[in-house]
FISE-680286 format. One record per atom (N, C-alpha, C): x, y, z; residue number from 1; atom name; residue in one letter. Coordinates in steps of 0.2 Angstrom, whole numbers, plus 2048, in hexadecimal, padded with zeros to 3 digits. Layout:
<atoms>
((X Y Z) NUM 'CA' 'a')
...
</atoms>
This chain:
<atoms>
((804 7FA 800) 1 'N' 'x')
((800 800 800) 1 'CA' 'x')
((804 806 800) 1 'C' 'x')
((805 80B 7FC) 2 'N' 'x')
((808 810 7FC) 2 'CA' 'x')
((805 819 800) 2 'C' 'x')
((808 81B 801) 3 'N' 'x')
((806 821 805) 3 'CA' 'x')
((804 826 801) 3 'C' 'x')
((7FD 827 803) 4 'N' 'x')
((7FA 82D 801) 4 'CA' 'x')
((7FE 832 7FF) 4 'C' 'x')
((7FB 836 7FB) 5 'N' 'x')
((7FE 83D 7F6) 5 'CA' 'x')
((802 842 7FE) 5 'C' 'x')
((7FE 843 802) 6 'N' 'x')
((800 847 806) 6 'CA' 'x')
((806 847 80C) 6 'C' 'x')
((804 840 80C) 7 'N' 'x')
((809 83D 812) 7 'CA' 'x')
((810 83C 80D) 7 'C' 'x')
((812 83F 807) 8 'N' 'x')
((817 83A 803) 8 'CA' 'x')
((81C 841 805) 8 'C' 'x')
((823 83F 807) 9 'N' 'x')
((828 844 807) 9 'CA' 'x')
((82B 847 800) 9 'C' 'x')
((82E 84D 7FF) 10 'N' 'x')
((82F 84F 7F9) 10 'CA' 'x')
((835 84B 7FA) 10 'C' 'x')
((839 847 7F4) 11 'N' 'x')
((83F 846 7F3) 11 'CA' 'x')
((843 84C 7ED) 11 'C' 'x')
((849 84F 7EE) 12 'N' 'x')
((84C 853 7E8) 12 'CA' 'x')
((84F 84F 7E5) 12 'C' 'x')
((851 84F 7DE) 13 'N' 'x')
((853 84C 7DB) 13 'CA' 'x')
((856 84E 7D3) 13 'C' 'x')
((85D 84C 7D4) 14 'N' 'x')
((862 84E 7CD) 14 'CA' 'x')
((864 848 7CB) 14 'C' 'x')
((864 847 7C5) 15 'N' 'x')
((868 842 7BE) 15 'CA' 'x')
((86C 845 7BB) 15 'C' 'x')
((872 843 7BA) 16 'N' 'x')
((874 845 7B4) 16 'CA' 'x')
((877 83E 7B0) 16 'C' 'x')
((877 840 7AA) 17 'N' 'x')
((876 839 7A6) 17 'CA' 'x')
((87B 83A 79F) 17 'C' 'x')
((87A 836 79B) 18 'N' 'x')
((881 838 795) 18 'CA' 'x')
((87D 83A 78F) 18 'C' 'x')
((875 83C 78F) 19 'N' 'x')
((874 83C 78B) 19 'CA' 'x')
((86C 843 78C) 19 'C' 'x')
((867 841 788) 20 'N' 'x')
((861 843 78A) 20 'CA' 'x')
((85B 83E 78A) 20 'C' 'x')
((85C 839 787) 21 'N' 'x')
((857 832 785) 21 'CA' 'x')
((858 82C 78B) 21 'C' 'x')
((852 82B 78F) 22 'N' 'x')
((853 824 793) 22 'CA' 'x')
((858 81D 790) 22 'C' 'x')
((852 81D 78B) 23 'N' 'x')
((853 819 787) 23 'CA' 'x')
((85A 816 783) 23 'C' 'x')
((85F 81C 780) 24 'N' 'x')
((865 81B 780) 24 'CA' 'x')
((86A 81E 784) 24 'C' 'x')
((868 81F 788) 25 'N' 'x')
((86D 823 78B) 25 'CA' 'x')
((86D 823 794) 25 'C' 'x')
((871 826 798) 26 'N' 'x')
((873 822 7A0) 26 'CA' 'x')
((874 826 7A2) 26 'C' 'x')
((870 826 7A9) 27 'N' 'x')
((872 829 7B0) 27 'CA' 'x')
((879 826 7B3) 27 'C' 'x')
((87E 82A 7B5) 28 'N' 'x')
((884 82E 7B5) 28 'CA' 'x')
((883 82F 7BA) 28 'C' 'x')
((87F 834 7C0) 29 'N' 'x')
((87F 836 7C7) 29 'CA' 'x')
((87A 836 7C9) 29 'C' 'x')
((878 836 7CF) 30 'N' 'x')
((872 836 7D1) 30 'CA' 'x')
((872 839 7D7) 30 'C' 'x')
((86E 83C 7D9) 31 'N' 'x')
((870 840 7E1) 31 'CA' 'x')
((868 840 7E4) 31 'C' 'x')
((864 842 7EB) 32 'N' 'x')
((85E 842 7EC) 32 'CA' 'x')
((860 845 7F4) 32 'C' 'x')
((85A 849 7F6) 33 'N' 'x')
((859 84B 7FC) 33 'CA' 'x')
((852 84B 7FE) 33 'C' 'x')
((852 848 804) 34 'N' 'x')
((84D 845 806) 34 'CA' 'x')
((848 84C 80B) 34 'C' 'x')
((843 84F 808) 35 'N' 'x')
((842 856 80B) 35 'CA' 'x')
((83F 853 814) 35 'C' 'x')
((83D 84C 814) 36 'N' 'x')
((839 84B 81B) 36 'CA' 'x')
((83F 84B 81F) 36 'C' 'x')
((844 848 81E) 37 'N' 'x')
((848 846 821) 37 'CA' 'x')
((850 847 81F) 37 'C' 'x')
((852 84A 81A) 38 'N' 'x')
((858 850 81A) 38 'CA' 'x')
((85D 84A 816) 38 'C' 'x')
((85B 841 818) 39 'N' 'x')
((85F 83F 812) 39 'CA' 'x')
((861 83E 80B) 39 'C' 'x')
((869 83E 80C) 40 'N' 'x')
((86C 83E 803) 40 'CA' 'x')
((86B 836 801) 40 'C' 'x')
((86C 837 7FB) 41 'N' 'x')
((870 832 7F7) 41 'CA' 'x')
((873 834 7F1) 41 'C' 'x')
((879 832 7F2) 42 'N' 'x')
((87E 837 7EA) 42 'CA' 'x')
((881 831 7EA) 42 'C' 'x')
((883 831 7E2) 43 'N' 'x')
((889 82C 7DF) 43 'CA' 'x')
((887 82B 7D8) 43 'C' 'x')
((88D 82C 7D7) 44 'N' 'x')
((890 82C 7D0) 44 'CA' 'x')
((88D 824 7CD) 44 'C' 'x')
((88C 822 7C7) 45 'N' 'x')
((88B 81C 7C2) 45 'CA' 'x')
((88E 81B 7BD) 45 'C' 'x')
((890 815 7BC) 46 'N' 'x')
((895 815 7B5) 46 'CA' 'x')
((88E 812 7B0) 46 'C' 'x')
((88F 817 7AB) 47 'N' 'x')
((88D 816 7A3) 47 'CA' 'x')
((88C 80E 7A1) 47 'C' 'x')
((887 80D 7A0) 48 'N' 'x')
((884 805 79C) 48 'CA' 'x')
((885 806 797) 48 'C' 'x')
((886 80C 793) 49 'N' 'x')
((886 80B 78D) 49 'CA' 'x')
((88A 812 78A) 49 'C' 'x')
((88F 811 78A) 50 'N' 'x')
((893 818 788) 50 'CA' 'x')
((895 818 783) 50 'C' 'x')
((894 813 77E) 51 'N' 'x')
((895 817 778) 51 'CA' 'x')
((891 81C 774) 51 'C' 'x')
((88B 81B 779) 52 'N' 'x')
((883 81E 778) 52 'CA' 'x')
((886 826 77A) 52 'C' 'x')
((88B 827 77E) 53 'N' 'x')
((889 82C 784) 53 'CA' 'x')
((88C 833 77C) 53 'C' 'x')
((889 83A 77F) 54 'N' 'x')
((889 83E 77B) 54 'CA' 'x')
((88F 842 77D) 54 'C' 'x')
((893 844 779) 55 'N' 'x')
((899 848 77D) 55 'CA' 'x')
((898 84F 780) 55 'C' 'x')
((894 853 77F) 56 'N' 'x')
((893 858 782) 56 'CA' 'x')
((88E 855 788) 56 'C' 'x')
((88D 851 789) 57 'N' 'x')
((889 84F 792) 57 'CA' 'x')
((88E 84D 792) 57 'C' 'x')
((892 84A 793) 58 'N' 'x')
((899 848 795) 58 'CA' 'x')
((89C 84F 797) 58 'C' 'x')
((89E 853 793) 59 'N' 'x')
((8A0 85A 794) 59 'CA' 'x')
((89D 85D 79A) 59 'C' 'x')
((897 85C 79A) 60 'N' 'x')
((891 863 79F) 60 'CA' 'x')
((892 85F 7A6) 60 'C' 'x')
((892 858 7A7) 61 'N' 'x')
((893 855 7AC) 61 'CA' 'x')
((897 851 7AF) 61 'C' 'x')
((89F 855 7AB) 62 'N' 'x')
((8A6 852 7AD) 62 'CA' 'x')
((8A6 84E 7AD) 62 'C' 'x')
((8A4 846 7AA) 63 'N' 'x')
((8A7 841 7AB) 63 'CA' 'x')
((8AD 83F 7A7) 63 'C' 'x')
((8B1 83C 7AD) 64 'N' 'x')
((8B6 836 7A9) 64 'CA' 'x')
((8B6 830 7AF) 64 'C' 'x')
((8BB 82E 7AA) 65 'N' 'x')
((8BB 824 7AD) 65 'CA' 'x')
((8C0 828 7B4) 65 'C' 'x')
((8C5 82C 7B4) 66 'N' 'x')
((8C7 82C 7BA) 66 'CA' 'x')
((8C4 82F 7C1) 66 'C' 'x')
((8BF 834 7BE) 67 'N' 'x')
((8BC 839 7C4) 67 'CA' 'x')
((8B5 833 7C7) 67 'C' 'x')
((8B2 82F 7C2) 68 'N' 'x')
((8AC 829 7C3) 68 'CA' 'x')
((8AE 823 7C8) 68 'C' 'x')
((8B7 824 7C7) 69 'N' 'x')
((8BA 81E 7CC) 69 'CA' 'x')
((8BD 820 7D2) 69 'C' 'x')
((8BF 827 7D2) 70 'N' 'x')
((8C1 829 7D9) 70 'CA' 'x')
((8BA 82B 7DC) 70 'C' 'x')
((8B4 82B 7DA) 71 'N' 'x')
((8B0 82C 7DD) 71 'CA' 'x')
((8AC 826 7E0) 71 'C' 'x')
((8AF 820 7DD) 72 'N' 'x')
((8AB 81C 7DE) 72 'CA' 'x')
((8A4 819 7DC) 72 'C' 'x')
((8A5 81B 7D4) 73 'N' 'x')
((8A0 819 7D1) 73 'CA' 'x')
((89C 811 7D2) 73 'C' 'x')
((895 811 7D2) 74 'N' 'x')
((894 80A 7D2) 74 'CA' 'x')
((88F 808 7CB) 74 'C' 'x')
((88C 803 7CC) 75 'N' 'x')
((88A 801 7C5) 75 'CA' 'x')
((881 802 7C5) 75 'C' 'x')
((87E 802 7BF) 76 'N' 'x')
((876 803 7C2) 76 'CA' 'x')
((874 7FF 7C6) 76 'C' 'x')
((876 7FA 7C4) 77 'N' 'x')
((872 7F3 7C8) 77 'CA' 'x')
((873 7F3 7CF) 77 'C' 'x')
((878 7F8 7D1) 78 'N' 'x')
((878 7F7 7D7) 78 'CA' 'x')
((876 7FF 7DA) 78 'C' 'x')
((876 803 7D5) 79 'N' 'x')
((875 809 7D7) 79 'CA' 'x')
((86B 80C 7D7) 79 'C' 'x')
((868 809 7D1) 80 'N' 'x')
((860 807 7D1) 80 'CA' 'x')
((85C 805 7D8) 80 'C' 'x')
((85F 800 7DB) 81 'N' 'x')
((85B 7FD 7E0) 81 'CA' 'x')
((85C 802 7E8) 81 'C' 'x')
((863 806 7E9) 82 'N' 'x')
((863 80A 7ED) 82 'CA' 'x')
((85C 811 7EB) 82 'C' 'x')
((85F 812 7E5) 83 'N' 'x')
((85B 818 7E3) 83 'CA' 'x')
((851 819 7E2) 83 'C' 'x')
((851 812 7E1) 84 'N' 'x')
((84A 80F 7E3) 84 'CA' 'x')
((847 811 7E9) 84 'C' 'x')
((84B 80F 7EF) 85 'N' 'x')
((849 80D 7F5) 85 'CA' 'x')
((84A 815 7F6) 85 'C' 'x')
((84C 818 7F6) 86 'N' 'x')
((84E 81F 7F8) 86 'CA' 'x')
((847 824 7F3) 86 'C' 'x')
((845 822 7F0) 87 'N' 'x')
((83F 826 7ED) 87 'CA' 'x')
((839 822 7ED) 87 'C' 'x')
((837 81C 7F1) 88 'N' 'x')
((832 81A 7F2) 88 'CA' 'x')
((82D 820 7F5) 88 'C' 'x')
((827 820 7F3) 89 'N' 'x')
((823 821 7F8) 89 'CA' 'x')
((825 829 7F7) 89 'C' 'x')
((828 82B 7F3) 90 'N' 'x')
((829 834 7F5) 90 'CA' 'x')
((825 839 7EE) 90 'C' 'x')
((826 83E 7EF) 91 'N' 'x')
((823 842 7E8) 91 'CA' 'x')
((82A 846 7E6) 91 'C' 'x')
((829 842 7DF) 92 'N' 'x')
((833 847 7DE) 92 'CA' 'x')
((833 84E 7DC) 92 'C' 'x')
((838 84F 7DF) 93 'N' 'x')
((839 859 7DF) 93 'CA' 'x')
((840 85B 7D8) 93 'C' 'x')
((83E 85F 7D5) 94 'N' 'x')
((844 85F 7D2) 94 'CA' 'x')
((846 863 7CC) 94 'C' 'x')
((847 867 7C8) 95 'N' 'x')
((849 86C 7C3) 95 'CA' 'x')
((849 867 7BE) 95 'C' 'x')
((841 868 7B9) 96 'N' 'x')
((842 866 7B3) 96 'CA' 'x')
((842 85D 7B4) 96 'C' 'x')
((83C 85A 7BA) 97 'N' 'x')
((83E 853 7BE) 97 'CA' 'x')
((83B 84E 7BC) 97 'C' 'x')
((836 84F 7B6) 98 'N' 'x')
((835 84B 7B2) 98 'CA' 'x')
((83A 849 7AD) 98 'C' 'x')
((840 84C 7AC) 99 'N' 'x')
((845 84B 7A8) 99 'CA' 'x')
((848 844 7AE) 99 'C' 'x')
((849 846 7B2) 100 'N' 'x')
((84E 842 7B8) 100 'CA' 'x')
((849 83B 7B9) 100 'C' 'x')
((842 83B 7BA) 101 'N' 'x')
((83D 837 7BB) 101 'CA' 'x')
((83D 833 7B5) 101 'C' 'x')
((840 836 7B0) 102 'N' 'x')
((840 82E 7AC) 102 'CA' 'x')
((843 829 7A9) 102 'C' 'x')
((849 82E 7AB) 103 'N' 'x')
((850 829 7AC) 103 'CA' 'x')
((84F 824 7B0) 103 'C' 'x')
((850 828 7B8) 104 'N' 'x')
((84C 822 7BB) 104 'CA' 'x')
((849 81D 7BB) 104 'C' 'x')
((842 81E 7B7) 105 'N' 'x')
((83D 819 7B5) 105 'CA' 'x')
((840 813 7B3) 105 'C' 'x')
((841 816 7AC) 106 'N' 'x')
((845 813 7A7) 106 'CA' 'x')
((84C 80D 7AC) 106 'C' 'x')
((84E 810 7B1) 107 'N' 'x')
((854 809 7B4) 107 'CA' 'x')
((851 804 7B6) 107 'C' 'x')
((84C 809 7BC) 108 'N' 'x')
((847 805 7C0) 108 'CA' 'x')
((843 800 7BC) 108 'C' 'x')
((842 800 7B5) 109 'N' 'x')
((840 7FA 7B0) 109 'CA' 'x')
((844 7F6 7B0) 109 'C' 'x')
((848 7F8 7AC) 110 'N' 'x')
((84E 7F3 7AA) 110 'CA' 'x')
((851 7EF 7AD) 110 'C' 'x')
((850 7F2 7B6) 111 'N' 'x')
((853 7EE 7B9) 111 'CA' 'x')
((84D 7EB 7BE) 111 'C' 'x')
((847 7EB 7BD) 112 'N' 'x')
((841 7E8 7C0) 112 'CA' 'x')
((842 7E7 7C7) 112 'C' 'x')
((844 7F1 7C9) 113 'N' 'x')
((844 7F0 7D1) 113 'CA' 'x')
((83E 7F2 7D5) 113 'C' 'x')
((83A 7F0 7DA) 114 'N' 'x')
((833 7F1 7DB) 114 'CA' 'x')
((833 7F7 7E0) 114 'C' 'x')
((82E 7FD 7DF) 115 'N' 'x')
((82F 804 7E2) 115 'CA' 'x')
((829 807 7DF) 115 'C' 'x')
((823 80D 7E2) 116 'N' 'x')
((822 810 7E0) 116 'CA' 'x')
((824 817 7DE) 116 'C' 'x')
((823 81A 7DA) 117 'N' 'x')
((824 821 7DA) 117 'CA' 'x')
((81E 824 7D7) 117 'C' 'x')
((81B 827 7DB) 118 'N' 'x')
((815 82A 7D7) 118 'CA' 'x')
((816 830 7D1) 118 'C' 'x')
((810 833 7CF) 119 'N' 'x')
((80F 835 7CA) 119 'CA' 'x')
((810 83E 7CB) 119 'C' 'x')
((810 83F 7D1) 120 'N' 'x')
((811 845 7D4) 120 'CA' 'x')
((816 849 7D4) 120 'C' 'x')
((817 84F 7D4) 121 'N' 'x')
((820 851 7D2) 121 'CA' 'x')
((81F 859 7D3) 121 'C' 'x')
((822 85A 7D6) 122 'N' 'x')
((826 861 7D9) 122 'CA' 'x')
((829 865 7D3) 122 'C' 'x')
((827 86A 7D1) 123 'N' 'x')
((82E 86B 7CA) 123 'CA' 'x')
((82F 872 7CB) 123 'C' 'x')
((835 873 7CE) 124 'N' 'x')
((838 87A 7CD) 124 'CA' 'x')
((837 87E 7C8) 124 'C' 'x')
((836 87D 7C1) 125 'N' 'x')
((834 881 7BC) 125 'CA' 'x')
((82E 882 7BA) 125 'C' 'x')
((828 880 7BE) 126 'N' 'x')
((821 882 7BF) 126 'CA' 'x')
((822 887 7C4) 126 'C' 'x')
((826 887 7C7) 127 'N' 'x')
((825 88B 7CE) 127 'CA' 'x')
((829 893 7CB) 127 'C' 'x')
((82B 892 7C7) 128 'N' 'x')
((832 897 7C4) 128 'CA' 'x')
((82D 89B 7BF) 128 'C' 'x')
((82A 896 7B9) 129 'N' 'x')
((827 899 7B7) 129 'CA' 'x')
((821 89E 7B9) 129 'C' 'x')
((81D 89B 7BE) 130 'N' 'x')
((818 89F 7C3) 130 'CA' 'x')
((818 8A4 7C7) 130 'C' 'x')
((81F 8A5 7C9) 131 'N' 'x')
((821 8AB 7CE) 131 'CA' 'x')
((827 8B0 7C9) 131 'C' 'x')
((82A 8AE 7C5) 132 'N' 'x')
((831 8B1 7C0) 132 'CA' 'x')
((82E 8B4 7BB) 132 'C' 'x')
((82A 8B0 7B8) 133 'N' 'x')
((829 8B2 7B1) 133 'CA' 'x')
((823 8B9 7B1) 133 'C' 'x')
((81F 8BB 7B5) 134 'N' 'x')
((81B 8BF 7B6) 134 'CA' 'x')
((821 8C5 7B6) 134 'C' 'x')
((826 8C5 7B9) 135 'N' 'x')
((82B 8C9 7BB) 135 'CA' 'x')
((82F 8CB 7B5) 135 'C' 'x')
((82E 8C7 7AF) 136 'N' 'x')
((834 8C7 7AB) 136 'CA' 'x')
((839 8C2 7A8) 136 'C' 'x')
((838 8BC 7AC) 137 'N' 'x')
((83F 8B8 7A9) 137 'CA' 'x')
((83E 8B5 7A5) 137 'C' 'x')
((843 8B4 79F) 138 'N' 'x')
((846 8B1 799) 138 'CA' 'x')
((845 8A9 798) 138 'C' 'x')
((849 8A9 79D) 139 'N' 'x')
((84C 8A1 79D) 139 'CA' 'x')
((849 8A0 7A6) 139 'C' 'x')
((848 899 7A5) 140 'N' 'x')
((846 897 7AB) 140 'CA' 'x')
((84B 890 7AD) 140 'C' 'x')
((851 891 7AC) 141 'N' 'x')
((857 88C 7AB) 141 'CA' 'x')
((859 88B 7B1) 141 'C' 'x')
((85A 887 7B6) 142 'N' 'x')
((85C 885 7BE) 142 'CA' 'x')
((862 88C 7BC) 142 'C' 'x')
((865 88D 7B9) 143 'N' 'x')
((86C 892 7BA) 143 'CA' 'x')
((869 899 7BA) 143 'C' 'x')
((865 899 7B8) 144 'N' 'x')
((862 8A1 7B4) 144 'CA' 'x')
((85A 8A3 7BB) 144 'C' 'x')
((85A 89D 7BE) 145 'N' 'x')
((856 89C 7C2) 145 'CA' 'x')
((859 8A0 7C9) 145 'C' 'x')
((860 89C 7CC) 146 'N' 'x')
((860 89E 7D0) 146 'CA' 'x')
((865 8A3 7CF) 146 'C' 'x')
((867 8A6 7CA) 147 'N' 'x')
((86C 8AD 7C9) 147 'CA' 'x')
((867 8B0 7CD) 147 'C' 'x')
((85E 8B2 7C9) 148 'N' 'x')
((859 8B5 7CD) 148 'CA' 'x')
((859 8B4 7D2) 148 'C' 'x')
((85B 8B0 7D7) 149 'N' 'x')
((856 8AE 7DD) 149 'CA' 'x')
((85F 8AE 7E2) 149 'C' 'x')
((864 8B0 7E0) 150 'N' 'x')
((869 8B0 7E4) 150 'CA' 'x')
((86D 8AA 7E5) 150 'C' 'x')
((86A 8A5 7E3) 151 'N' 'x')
((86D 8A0 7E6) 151 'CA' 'x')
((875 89E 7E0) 151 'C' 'x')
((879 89B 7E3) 152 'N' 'x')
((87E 899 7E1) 152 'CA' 'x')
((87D 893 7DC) 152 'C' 'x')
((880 894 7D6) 153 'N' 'x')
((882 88F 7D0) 153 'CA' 'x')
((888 88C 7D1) 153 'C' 'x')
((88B 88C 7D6) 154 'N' 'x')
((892 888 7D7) 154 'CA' 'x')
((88F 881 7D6) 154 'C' 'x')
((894 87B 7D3) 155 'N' 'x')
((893 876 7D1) 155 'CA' 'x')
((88C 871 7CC) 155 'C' 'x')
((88B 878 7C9) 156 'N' 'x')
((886 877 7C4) 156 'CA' 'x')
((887 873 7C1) 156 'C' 'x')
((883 86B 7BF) 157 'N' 'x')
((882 865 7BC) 157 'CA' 'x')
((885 861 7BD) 157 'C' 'x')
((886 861 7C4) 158 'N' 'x')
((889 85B 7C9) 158 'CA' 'x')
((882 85C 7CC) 158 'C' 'x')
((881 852 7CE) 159 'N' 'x')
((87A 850 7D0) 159 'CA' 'x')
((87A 856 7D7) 159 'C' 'x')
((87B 854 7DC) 160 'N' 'x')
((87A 856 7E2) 160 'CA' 'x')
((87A 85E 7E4) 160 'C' 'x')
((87E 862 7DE) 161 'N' 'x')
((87C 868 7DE) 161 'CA' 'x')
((876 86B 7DC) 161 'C' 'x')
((876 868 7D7) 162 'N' 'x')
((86E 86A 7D2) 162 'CA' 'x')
((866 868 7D6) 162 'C' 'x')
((868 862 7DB) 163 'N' 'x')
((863 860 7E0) 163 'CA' 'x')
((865 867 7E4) 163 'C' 'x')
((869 86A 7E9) 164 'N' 'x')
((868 86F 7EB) 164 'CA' 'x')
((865 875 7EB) 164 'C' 'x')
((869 877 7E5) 165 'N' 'x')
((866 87B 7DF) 165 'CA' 'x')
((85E 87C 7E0) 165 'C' 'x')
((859 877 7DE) 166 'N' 'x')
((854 876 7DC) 166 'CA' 'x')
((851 876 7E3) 166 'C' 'x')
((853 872 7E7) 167 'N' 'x')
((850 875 7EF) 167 'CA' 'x')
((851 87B 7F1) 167 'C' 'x')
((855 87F 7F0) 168 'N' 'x')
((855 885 7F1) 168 'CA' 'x')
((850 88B 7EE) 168 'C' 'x')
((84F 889 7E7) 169 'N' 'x')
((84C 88C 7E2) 169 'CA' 'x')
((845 88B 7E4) 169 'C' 'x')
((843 885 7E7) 170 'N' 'x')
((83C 884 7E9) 170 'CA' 'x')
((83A 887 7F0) 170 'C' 'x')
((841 887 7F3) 171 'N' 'x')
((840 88B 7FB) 171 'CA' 'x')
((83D 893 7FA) 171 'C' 'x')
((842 894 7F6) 172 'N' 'x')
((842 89C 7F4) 172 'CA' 'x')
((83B 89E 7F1) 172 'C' 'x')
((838 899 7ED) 173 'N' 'x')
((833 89B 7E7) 173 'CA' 'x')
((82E 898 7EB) 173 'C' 'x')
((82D 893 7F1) 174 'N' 'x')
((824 894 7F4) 174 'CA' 'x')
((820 898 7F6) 174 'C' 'x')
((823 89F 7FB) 175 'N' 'x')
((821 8A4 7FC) 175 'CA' 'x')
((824 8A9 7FB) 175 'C' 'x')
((824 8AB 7F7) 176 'N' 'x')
((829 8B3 7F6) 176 'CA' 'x')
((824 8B9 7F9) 176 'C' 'x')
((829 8BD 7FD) 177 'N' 'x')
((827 8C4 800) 177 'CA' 'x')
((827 8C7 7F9) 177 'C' 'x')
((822 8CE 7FB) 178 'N' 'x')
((820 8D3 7F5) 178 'CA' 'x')
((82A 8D7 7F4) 178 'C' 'x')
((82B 8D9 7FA) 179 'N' 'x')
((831 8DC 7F6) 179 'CA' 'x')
((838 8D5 7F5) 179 'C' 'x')
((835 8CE 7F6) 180 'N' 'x')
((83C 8CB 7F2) 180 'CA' 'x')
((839 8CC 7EA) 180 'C' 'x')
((833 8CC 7E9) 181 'N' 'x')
((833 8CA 7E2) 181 'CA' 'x')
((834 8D1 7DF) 181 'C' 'x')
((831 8D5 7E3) 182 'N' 'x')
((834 8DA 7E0) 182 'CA' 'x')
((83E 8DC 7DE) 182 'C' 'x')
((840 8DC 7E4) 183 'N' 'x')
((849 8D8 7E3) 183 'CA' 'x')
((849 8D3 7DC) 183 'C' 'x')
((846 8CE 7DC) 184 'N' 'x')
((847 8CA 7D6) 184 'CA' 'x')
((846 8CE 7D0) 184 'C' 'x')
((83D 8D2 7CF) 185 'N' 'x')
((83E 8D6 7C9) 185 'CA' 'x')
((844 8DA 7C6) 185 'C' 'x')
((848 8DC 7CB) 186 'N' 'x')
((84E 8E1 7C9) 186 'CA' 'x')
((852 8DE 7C6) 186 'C' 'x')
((853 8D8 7C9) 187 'N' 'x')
((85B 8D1 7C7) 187 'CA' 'x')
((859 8D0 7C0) 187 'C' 'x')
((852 8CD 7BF) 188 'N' 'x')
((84F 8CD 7B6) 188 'CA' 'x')
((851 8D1 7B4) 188 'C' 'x')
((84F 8D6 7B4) 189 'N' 'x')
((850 8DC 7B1) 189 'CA' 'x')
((857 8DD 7AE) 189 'C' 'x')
((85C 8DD 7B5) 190 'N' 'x')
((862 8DC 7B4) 190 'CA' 'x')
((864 8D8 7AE) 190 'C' 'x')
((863 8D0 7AF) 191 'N' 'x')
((866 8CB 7A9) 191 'CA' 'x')
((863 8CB 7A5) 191 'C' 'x')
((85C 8CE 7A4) 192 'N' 'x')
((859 8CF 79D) 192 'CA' 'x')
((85C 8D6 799) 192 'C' 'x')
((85F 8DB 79B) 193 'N' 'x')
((862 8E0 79A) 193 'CA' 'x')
((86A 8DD 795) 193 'C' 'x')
((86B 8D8 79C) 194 'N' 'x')
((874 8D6 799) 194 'CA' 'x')
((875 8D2 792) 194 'C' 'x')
((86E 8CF 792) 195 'N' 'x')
((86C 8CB 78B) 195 'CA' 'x')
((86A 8CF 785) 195 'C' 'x')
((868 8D7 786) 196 'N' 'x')
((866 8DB 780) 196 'CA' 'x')
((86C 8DE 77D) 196 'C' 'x')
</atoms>
């Protein structure tokens, strides 16, 4: 029996993958923050299928064969059944988290691990567009997101930052006072000015 809509914790959640297609292409990192209860889980994955992998995702997400083994990369097979059990039972949070939910999916088939994850989902870029775009912004891109909203891009496209990233972006963006957003119309303005 699984837990009702309400009682389900938000989990955050980052992929990064070698590609943009489930289907031919692999999750490479995975990281998640459990909002009920503050747990992580990160770690790198070696590629099932690297001749598939595209070289600019390779590029954007740093990988090589030596940074995947001093980190300790492991394999899906062992990496799926962890990553299951850590998103059982939650509503996933995440920038753009239907991209990341279908890699996911997609292992959790292949590898026929048993878990729910429902159909419910948190997405930073609803929220961006809802409260940002009334204001002015351009792009609703986790990097152009939180230039607005302050928050630091340090380690941008690395699993565990872009999870934080995105929890921040949703802290920020649940209830905004009349003068932050006013603050934020200014910053638009600003990098929509830098752009013309």
């Amino acid at each position: 029996m699984s837990l009702p809509v309400c009682d389900r914790p938000i989990c955050w959640i980052d992929v990064e993958t070698t590609g943009l297609d489930p289907q031919d292409h692999d999750i490479i990192e995975f990281a998640g923050i459990r909002e009920d209860t503050g747990r992580t889980l990160h770690m790198k994955i070696w590629p099932e299928r690297p001749e598939n992998a595209h070289p600019q995702a390779l590029e954007v997400t740093g990988y090589s064969i030596d940074a995947w083994e001093e980190a300790g990369a492991v394999s899906m097979a062992d990496a799926i059944p962890q990553i299951a059990t850590f998103l059982h039972d939650t509503i996933l949070g995440g920038q753009n988290v239907s991209f990341d939910e279908n890699f996911i999916k997609a292992a959790i088939k292949t590898y026929e691990v048993e878990t729910r994850i429902g159909y419910h989902k948190l997405d930073t870029v609803t929220l961006a567009l809802v409260h940002l775009r009334p204001l002015g912004i351009r792009s609703v891109s986790l990097h152009t997101v939180c230039q607005v909203l302050g928050i630091s891009n340090r380690g941008e496209h690395t699993a565990m930052a872009d999870v934080r990233r995105a929890r921040a972006v949703y802290r920020s963006l649940l209830d905004p006072s009349p003068p932050m957003l006013e603050f934020w119309r200014r910053r638009i303005a600003d990098l929509n000015a830098q752009e013309d």
